[in-house]
N, C-alpha and C positions, 0 to 999 in steps of 0.2 A: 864688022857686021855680026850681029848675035843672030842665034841660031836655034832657034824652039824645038827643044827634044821633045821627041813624041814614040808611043810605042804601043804596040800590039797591044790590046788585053779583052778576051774571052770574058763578056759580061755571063755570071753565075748565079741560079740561086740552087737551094740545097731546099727540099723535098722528104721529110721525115713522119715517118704512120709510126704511130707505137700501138701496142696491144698490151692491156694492163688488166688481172683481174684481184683482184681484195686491195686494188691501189699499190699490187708491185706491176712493174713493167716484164711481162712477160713474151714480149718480141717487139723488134725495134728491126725499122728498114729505113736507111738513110742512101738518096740519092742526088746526085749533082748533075741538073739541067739547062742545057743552054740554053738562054733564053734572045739570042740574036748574033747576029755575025760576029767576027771581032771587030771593036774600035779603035781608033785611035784616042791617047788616053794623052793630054799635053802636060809634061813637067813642070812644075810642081802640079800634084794633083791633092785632093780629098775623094775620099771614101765615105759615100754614105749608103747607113744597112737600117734594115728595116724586119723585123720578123711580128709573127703571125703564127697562133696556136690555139686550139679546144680540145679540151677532154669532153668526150662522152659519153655517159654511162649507157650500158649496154639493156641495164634493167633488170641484171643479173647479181649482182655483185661483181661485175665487170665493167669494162669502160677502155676507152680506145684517145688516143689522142694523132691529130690531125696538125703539123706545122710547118709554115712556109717563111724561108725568110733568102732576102736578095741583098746584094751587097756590090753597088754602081760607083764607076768612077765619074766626077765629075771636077769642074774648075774650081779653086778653094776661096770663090768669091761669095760672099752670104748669096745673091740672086742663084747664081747655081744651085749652092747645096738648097737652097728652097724649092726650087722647080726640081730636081732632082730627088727627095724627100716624097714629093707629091705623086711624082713620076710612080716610084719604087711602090711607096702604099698601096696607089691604085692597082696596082698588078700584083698587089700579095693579097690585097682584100679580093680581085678578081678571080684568084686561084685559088685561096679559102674555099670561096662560096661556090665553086666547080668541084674540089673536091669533097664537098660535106653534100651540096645536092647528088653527088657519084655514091655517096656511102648511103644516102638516104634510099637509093636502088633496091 
């Protein structure tokens, strides 16, 4: 009888503000946010990742960049990685546009 490994895994995405002025990066904050329980993740798996970024110029000769990117396990059947794919976009474009309407503050 075969026996379907499965294992833990802490879905991530990672959260990064730069702060840039004459176009050098002059502070950089990178952080890693859970974005749900752990799942069960079944072997063989595919990884599919998504990221998401704007620079904005401040009006100064400055400019700030804003980027979201997640990276989900899912089954390495094309249907998965496709509803997975869609999954992931929507929740980086959803966080985009929370953190640029937050910076618009």
């Amino acid at each position: 009888m075969a026996v379907s490994i499965k294992k833990k895994q802490q879905p991530l995405a990672v959260v990064t503000t730069e702060t840039a002025y004459k176009n050098k990066v002059t502070s950089s904050d990178t952080k890693e946010v859970a974005v749900g329980p752990p799942i069960d993740v079944p072997e063989p798996h595919a990884t599919v990742g998504f990221q998401a970024s704007r620079k904005i110029s401040d009006g100064n000769y400055g400019s700030f960049a804003v980027g979201v990117s997640l990276c989900w396990p899912c089954s390495p059947t094309d249907a998965a990685l496709e509803e997975t794919f869609a999954k992931i976009n929507q929740w980086c474009d959803d966080k985009m546009q929370a953190l640029l309407t937050e910076g618009q503050k």
